[in-house]
N, C-alpha and C positions, 0 to 999 in steps of 0.2 A: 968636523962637527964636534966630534968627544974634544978637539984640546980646543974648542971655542968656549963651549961649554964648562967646563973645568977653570978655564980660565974664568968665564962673570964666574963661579962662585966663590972663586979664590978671591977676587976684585973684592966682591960684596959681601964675602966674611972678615974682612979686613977694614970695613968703614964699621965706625962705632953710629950708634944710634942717632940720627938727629943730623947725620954727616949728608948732603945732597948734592948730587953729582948734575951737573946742568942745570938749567930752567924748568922747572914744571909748568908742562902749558894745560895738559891735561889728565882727567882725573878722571879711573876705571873702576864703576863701583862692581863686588858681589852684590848680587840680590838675597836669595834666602838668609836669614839670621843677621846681615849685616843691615839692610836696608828692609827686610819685613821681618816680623815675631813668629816663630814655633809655636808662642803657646798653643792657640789651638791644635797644632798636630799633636802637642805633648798632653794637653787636656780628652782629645779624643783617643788616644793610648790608655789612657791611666780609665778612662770610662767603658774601653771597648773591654779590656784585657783583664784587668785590674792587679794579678802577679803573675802575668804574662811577659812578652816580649813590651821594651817601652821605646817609648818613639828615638832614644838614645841608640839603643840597639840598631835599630831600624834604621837610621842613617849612615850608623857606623859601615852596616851590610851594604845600605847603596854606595857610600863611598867606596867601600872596598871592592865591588863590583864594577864602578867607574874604575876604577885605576888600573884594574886587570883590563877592562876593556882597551884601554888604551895605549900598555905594553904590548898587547898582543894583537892590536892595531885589527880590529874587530867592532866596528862602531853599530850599538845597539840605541835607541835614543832613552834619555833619563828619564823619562818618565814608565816606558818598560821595564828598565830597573829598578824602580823605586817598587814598582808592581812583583816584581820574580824577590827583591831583598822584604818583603811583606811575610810576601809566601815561605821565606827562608827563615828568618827569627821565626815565624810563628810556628812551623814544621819542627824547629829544634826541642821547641818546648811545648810540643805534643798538641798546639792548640789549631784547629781548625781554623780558615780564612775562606769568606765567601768571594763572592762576584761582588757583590753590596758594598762589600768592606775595601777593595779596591775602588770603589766608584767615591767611596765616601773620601776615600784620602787624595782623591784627584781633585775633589772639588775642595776641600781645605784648602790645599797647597795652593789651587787658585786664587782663591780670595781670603791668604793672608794680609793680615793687616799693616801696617809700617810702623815702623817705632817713631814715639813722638819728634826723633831730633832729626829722620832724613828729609823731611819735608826742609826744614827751615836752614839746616848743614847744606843740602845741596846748594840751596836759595843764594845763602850766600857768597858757595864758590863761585858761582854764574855769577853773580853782583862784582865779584872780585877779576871775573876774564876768565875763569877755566872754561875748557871745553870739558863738558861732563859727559857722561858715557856707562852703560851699563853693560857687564860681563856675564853671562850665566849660564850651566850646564845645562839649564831646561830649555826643549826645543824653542824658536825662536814664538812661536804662537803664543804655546804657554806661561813666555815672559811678557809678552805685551797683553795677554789678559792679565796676569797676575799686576804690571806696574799702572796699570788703567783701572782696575779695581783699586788699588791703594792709592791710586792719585798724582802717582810720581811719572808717568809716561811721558807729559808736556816740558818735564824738566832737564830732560835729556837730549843732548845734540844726536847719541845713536843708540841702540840698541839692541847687541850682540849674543850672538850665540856659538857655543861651538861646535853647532852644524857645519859653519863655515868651514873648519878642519875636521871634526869628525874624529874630534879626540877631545877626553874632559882635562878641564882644568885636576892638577897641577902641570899637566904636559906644558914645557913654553912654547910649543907650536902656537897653542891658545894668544898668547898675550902679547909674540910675535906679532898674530895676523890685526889680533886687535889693533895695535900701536900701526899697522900697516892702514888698516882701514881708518881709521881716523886722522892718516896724511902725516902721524910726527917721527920721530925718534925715539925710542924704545927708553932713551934716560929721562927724556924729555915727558915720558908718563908716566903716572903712580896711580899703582892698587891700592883700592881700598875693601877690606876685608876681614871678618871678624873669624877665620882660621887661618891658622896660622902655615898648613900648607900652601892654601891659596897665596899667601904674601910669599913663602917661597918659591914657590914654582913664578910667579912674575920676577923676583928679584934674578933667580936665575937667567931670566931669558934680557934681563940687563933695565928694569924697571923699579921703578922706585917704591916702597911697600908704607901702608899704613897699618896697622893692625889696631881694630877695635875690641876693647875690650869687651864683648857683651858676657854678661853674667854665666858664669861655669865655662866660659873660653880662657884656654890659656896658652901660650905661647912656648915651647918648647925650645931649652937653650943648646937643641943639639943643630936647630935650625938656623939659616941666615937672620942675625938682627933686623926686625925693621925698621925704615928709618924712623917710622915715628912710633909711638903708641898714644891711645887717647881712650878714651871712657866711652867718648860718644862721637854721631858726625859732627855735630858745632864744635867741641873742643878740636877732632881734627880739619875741619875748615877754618878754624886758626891760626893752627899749625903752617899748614900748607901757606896760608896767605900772611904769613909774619914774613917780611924783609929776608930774612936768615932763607926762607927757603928758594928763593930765587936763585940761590950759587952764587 
């Protein structure tokens, strides 16, 4: 398993950007920041706290909370930890957190709203033959409220969580099972993702990576290339469906 491993990222540090290994038939989105907007979580930080903890923080702590969970193969669901990494920035910096205040950021996270180009970037890929597909840390419920609220539910052939393994993304258990349940080949699918862990933790489990650019993301060159990069989903559902990506 280590000299499998070792080996995709040897493989995938070695392709220059833009480089596609097989057929892409199918396309695995993130949800939070990639396909919906923060701002309201960052607008009700910056109103709750105001030089407090800010919802930057706040994520950082749930990520880092996921990741430990899933070395130490300990699975708590993300939305508990989005609730204990609350409680944690806010404890650092002296500031009280109620019940309320928990309640309130569950129901944000729910009914974020979608950035204008995932409606119409998905649209297209389905117009072009992908199977499209959604990826997400949050329990499988609070993805289907949250893509049913934003409108994007009917646009997707599945809709994933990794309940199913019971490890967060960047684990590539995650994008393994994924590429398993959706019937293809692990080359034969591509993340798309606006962090740039997420795009590594897929490329390592031998998947093909999009990284969006959303505003304040940025991609770290100590990571595997992805193969694409793009501004938004319509430029990368260009990308994907130009001739060149076919292999």
């Amino acid at each position: 398993m280590v000299d499998e491993l070792y080996a995709s990222i040897v493989v995938n540090a070695l392709q220059p950007e833009g480089y596609v290994v097989g057929m892409i038939s199918t396309v695995v989105f993130d949800v939070n920041e990639t396909l919906l907007s923060l701002v309201p979580v960052r607008n009700w930080f910056r109103a709750r706290f105001d030089d407090g903890p800010t919802a930057a923080e706040w994520f950082s702590e749930l990520l880092r909370l996921s990741f430990v969970s899933s070395v130490i193969d300990v699975y708590v669901p993300f939305t508990d930890l989005a609730a204990h990494a609350l409680t944690s920035v806010a404890t650092k910096q002296a500031v009280a957190t109620t019940s309320e205040d928990l309640g309130i950021v569950s129901a944000i996270l729910a009914t974020l709203p979608p950035h204008p180009d995932a409606i119409p970037g998905i649209a297209s890929l389905r117009a072009a033959g992908f199977s499209v597909a959604a990826l997400t840390n949050s329990p499988l419920a609070v993805a289907n409220t949250q893509l049913e609220h934003a409108g994007l539910s009917n646009l997707f052939d599945e809709i994933m969580s990794v309940e199913m393994v019971r490890r967060f993304k960047p684990h590539r258990s995650v994008y393994l099972a994924a590429a398993e349940r959706m019937g293809v080949d692990p080359s034969d699918t591509i993340m798309v993702a606006a962090h740039d862990w997420d795009i590594a933790g897929a490329m390592s489990a031998g998947l093909q990576g999009v990284f969006i650019e959303r505003p304040g993301q940025g991609y770290s060159p100590g990571l595997t290339p992805p193969t694409f990069r793009a501004h938004d989903i319509d430029e990368a559902a260009g990308l994907m469906s130009s001739p060149t990506s076919a292999g």
